[in-house]
C-alpha positions in Angstrom: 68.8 0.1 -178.1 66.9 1.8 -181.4 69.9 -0.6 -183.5 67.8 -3.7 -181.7 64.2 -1.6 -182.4 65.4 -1.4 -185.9 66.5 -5.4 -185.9 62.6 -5.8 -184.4 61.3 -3.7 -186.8 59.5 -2.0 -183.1 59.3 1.4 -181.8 60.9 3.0 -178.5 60.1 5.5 -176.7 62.0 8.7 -174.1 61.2 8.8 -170.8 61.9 12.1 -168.5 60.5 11.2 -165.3 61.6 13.6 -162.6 59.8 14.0 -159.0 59.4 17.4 -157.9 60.1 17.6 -154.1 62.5 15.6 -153.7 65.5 17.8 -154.6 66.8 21.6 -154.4 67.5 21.7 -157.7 63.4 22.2 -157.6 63.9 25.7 -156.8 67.4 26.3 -158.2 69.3 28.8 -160.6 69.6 25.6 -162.9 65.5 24.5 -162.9 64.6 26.9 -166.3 68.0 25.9 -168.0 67.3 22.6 -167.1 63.4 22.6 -168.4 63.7 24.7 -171.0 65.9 22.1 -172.7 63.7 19.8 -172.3 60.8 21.4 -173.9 63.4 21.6 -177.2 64.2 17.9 -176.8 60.4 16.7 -177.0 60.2 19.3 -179.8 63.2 16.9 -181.4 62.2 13.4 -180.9 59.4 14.5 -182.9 61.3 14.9 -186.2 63.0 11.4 -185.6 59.5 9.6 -184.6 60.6 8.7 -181.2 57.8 9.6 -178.4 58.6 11.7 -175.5 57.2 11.5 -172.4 57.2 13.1 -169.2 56.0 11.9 -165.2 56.2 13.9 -162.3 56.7 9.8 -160.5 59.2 7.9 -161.7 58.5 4.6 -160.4 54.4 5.3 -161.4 55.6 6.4 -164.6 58.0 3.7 -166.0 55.1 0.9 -164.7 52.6 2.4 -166.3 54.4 3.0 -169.5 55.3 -1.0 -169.2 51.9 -1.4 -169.2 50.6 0.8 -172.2 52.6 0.0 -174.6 53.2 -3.5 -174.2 57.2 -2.3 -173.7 60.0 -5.2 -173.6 62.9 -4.0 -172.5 64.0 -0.9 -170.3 67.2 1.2 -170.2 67.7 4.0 -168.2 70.9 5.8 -167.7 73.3 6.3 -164.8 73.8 8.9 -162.0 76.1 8.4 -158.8 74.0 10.5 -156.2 71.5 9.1 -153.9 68.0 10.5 -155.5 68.3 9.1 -159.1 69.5 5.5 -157.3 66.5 5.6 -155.2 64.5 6.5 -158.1 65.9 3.1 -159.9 65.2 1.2 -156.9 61.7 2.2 -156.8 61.4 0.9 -160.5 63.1 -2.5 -159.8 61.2 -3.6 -156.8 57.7 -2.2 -159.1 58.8 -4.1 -162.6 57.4 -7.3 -163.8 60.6 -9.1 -163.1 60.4 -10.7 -166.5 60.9 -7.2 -168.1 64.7 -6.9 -168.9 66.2 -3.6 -166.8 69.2 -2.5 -167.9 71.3 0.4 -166.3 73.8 2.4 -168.8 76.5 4.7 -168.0 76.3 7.8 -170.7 77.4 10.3 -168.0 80.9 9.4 -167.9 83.5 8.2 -170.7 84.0 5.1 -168.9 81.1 3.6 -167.1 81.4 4.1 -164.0 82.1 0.5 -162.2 84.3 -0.3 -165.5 86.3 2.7 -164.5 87.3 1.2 -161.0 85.6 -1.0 -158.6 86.3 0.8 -155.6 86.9 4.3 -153.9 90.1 5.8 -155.9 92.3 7.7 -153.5 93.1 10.5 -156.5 93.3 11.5 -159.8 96.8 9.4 -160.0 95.3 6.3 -158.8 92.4 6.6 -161.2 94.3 7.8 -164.2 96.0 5.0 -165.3 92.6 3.0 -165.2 90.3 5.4 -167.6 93.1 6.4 -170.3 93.9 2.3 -170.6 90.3 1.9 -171.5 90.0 4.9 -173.5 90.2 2.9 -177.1 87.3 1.2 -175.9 84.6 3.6 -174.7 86.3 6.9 -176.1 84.7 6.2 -179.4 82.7 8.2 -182.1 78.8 8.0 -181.5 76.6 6.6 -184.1 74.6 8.6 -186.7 71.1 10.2 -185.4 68.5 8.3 -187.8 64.9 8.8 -188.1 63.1 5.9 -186.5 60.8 4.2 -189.0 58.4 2.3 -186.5 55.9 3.5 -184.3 53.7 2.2 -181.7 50.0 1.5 -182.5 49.2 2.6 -178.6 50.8 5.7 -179.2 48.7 8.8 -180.0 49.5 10.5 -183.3 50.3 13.1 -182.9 51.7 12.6 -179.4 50.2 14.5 -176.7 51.5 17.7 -176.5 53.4 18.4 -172.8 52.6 21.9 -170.9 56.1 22.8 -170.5 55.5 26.1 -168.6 53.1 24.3 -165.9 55.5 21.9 -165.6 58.0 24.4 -165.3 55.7 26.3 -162.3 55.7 22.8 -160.1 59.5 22.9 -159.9 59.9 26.3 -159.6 59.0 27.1 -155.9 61.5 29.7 -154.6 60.9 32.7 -157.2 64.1 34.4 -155.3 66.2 32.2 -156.9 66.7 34.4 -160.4 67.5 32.2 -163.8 70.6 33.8 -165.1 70.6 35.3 -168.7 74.3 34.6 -170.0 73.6 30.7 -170.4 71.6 29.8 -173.6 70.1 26.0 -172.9 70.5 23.0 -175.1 72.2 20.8 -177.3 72.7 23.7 -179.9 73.9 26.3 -177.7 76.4 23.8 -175.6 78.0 23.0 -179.1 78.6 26.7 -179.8 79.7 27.3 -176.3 82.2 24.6 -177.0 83.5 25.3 -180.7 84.1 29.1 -179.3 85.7 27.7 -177.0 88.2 25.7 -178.8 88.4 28.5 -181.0 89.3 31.3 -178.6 90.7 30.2 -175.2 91.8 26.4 -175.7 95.4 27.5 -176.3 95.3 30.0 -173.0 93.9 27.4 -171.3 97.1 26.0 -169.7 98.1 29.7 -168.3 95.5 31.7 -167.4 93.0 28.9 -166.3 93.7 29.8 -162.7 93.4 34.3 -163.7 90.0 34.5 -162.3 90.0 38.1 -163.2 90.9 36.8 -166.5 89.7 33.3 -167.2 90.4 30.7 -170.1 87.8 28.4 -168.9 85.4 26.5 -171.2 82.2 27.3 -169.6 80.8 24.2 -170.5 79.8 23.4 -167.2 75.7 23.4 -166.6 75.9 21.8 -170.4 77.6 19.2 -169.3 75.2 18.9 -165.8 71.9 18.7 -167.7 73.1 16.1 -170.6 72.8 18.8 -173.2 76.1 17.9 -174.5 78.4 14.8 -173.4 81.9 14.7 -171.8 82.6 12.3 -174.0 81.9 14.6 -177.5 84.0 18.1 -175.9 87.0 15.5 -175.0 86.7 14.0 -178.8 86.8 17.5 -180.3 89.5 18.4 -178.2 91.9 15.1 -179.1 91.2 16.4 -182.7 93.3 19.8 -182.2 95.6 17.9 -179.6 98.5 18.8 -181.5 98.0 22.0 -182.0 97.1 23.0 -178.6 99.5 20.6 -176.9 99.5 20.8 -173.2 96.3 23.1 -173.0 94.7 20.3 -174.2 95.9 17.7 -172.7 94.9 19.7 -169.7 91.4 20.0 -170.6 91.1 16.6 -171.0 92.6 15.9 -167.9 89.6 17.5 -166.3 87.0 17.1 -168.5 87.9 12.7 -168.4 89.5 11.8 -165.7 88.5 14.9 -162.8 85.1 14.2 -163.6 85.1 10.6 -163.8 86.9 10.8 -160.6 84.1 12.8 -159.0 81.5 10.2 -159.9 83.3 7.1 -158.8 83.5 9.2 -155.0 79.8 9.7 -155.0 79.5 6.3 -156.5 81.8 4.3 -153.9 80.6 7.0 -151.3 76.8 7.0 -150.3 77.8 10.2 -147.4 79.4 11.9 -150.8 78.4 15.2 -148.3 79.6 14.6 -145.1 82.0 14.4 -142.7 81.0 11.1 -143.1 82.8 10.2 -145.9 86.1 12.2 -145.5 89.1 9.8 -145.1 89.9 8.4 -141.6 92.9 10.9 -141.4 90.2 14.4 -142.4 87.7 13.0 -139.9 90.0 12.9 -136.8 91.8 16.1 -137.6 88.7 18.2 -138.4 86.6 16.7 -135.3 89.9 17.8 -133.1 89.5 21.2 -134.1 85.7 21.1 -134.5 85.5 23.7 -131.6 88.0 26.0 -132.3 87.6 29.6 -132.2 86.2 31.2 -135.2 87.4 34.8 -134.8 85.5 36.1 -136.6 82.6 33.9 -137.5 79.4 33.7 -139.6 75.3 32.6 -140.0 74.5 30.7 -142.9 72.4 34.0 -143.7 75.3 36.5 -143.8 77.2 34.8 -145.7 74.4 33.7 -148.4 74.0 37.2 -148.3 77.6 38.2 -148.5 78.3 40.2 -145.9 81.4 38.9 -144.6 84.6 41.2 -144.0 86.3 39.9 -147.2 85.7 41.7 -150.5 87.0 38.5 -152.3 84.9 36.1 -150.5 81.5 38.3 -151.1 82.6 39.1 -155.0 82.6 35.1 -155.5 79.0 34.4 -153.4 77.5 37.3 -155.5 78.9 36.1 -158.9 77.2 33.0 -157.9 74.0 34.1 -156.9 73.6 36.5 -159.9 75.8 34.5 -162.7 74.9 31.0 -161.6 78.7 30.1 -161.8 81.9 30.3 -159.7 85.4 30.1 -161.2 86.8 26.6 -159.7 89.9 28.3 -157.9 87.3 30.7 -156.4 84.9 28.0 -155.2 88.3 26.2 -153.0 88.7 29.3 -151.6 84.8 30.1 -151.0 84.2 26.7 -149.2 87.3 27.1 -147.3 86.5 30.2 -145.7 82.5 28.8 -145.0 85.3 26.0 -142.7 86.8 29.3 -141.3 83.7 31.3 -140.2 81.4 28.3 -139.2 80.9 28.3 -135.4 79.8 24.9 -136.0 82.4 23.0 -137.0 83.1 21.6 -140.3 79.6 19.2 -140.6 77.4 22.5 -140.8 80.0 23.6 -142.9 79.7 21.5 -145.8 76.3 22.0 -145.3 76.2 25.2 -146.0 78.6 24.7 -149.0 76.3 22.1 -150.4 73.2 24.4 -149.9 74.4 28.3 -151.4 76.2 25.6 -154.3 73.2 23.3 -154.8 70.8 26.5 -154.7 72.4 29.2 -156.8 74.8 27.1 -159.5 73.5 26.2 -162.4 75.5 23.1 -162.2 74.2 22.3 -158.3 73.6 19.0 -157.5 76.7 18.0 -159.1 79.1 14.9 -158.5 82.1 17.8 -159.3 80.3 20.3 -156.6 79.7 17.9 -154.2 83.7 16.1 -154.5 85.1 20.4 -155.0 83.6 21.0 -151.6 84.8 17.9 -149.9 88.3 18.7 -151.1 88.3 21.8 -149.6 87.1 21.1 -146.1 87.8 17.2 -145.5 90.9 16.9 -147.9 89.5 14.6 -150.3 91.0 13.5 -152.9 94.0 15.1 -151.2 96.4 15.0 -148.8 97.6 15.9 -145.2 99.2 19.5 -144.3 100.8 21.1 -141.3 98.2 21.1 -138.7 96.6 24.4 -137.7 93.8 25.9 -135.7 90.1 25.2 -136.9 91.6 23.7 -140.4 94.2 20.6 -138.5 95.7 19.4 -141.0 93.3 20.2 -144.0 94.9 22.4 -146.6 95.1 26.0 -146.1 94.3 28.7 -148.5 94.4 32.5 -147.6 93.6 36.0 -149.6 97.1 36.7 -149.6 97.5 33.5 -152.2 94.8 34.5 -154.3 95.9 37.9 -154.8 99.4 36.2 -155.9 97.3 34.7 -159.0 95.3 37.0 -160.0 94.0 40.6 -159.6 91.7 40.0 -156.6 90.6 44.0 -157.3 89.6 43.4 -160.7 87.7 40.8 -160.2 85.6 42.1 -157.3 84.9 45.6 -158.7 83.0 43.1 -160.9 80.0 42.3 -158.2 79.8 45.3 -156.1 77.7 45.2 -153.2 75.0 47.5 -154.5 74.2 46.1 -158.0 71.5 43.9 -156.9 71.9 43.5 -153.1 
């Protein structure tokens, strides 16, 4: 779009509308990270004469900004979960239908509905699909330019934004800690990458599983809040591809087609966190064993609170309350066990899952959290097993197979009960 505002000689303007509310994110580990980025990025726009502007209604906000500045055209980008869709459904039916509307996909590589137009049943039956289109979309991005036009209804300076009161409307569960290790923005996600290249991209292949000793990127609540793009970590990658050989073809294994993966579920899959949208096969085997024994079992308060009889279990749900994070192999086995020890049966479950994830990750309310913990309790994205009690025919994990990968008393002599507890 600012190619076509240069063509038109006219300005164009950001938009962040968010709705408080509406969302546990409001109230999450990520919030700060998530705001404090933003309070940079209006900071930014600044230096490249683009107007940035914030509404707490996102329908109220995109009308009225139709309205003041005489705007012609509207582009908003893409996100697969139910909330943002809403959001653009509420600006659809309140546009003047003869104001253009036009829906991008910068969160993935490949948009979305080019990617596939259905529900892929894996990462094989996706694959194929995204790397044959990857000439296409897995392109360098244009230069940043300074915009040279402004709007005469624009206020110069711009108004400046509150960030902090903004900040204390979203924040409404002060028990929720920010974590300290994650620096936000653009900046600090392009260091967190380059180090990353630099230091653990060639262990990345063999110790990716070691959760006592990780090679992971870390990239992860960059990559959430838009701070930096799948689609620049997988372009700096292919550029050392040689070098780093199966690592890195790994990496962008997960980073392209894993994640795109995730989105097209929640895309093609409006009950992306239910029972509801497990495959025919996950339904009928978990609902079998729905009322099995759980021997022993657990509240949704004991185990937000880690007090469960396994040291490994506990170690993870305190590294994510405290760290914001979870190493991925640790979060299959942390949303198995919530299966295990939920008198409930799997639908409170995933529940549960979705709620300590959404809550305490930096990267909750996430296609990749929602589609991790429907792989571990409803198989998605996965496939059948030798049945078994509470579990059917759902794959099985067990402390015994951790400890096989990795030094399971290493890791929790990390988060020890009475460090913050």
């Amino acid at each position: 779009m600012p190619k076509e505002c240069l063509s038109l000689n006219i300005p164009f303007h950001l938009l962040n509308a968010a709705e408080h509310g509406v969302n546990i994110e409001d109230v999450s580990s990520g919030c700060k990270f998530r705001w404090s980025d933003e309070n940079a990025l209006s900071n930014q726009t600044e230096r490249i004469q683009t107007e940035f502007l914030y509404d707490e209604n996102v329908a109220t906000a995109v009308v009225n900004l139709v309205k003041s500045l005489n705007i012609g055209c509207l582009i908003t980008d893409f996100c697969p979960l139910r909330a943002p869709r809403s959001w653009v459904k509420k600006v659809v039916q309140e546009m003047p239908t003869f104001i253009p509307f036009c829906e991008i996909d910068a969160h993935n590589i490949v948009p979305v509905w080019c990617g596939s137009d259905k529900r892929e049943y894996s990462a094989r039956t996706i694959r194929t699909k995204l790397f044959a289109q990857s000439s296409v979309y897995l392109t360098e991005f244009p230069p940043i330019i300074k915009h040279p036009y402004t709007s005469e209804n624009t206020p110069n300076p711009p108004p400046i934004i509150d960030w902090e009161t903004v900040l204390s409307k979203y924040v409404g569960d002060k028990s929720v800690k920010p974590v300290d290790w994650a620096i936000p923005g653009t900046q600090a996600g392009f260091n967190v990458l380059y180090k990353f290249i630099e230091k653990r991209l060639e262990k990345f292949d063999p110790h990716r599983s070691n959760v006592a000793n990780p090679a992971l990127s870390g990239l992860s609540p960059w990559l959430h809040f838009g701070q930096i793009s799948p689609q620049r970590a997988v372009l700096e990658v292919v550029a050392v591809q040689k070098q780093y050989g199966r690592s890195a073809d790994i990496f962008i294994e997960e980073c392209f087609n894993r994640r795109e993966l995730a989105d097209n579920f929640c895309f093609y899959t409006p009950m992306y966190d239910s029972i509801q949208g497990a495959y025919e096969w996950a339904r009928e085997t978990l609902m079998k064993h729905a009322t099995d024994k759980r021997d022993p079992a657990y509240t949704k308060l004991q185990m937000e609170n880690a007090q469960t009889a396994d040291d490994l279990w506990n170690a993870a749900q305190r590294q994510l309350v405290r760290k914001g994070k979870m190493h991925w192999f640790l979060r299959q086995y942390w949303a198995k066990k919530i299966l295990e020890w939920c008198a409930e049966g799997p639908e409170a479950a995933i529940q549960i899952a979705v709620y300590l994830n959404d809550r305490y990750s930096l990267d909750g309310t996430d296609p990749n959290g929602y589609v991790g913990i429907m792989w571990a309790i409803c198989g998605i994205h996965d496939q059948g097993w030798s049945e078994r009690p509470i579990f059917g025919k759902i794959r099985y994990m067990n402390y015994k197979g951790a400890s096989r990968k990795f030094s399971v008393p290493t890791f929790v002599a990390r988060y020890p009960k009475n460090s913050v507890d």
